[in-house]
C-alpha positions, 0 to 999 in steps of 0.5 A: 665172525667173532671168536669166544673162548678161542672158538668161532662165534657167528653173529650172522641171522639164523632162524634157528635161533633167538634174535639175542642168541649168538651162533656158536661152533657146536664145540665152542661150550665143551671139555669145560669140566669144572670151570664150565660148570661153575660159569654156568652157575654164575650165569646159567647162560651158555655162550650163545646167550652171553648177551644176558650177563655183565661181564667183568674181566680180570687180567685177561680172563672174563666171568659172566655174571647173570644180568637180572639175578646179579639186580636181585641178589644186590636188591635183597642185600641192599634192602635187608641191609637198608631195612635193618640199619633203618628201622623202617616199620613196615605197617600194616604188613599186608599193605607192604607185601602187596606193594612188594609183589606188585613192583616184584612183578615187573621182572616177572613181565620182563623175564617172561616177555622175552622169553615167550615171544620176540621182544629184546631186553636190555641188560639194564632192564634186566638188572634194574628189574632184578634190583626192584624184585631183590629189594621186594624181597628183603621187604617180604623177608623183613616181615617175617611172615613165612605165609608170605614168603610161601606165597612169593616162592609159589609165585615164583615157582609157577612161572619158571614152570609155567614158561618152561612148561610153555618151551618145551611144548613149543620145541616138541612142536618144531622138532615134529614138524622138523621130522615131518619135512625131513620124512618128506624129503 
């Protein structure tokens, strides 16, 4: 038993949950108001999946920082600073914005692996990944070619759609067979 935000967190097994998910008190995440939609912008995760963050702490209190979107966000900066400051030439674009979404695609394997089936990742992985595609980003920004920043919004759209249109089909699956067992019973 472990305690978060004053609340009970269990880190017992339960099948109910993900293997990287915690067990929380069902009030552990309410009452919140502002602050708690604000922590949920900074990290888009509840409490169960703190896990997924860095953490960073400050006289006592802690915010919670989305491990792979805090990677892309420092890769994109890193890179249109680096890109700009270099004057590197990025020639032939086509060559640079294939290299970009080939490398950008290793956060989509790592985010889209964890979520769909039962592999852990590892806070590192998650930001090293980010910090790669964040940096494929500047890249596909600096060229300046709007069908190309189209062409990875779409990308992007797809899977976040894709992987949600994929759990939502399989919790309408648990949740009959749920209701199945408790009409049974």
């Amino acid at each position: 038993m472990r305690w978060l935000r004053g609340k009970s967190v269990t880190t017992e097994p339960d099948s109910s949950i993900r293997p990287d998910e915690l067990k929380l008190d069902s009030d552990a995440f309410s009452g919140g108001g502002i602050l708690e939609t604000l922590s949920m912008l900074l990290s888009h995760h509840p409490p169960s999946q703190y896990g997924h963050c860095l953490r960073v702490s400050f006289r006592g209190h802690s915010v919670y920082f989305c491990g792979r979107c805090s990677g892309i966000y420092s890769g994109l900066g890193l890179g249109l600073i680096s890109l700009f400051i270099s004057n590197f030439v990025l020639e032939p674009d086509w060559f640079w914005f294939m290299i970009s979404l080939a490398v950008g695609f290793a956060t989509v394997v790592d985010w889209v692996s964890q979520r769909l089936t039962p592999r852990k990742t590892t806070n590192f992985v998650r930001a090293i990944t980010g910090f790669l595609s964040g940096f494929c980003l500047a890249i596909i920004f600096f060229l300046g070619n709007l069908w190309y920043m189209l062409v990875a919004l779409v990308i992007m759209g797809v899977t976040v759609g894709g992987v949600g249109f994929i759990e939502n089909r399989r919790i309408s699956r648990e949740r009959a067979i749920l209701e199945a067992e408790e009409i049974e019973s």
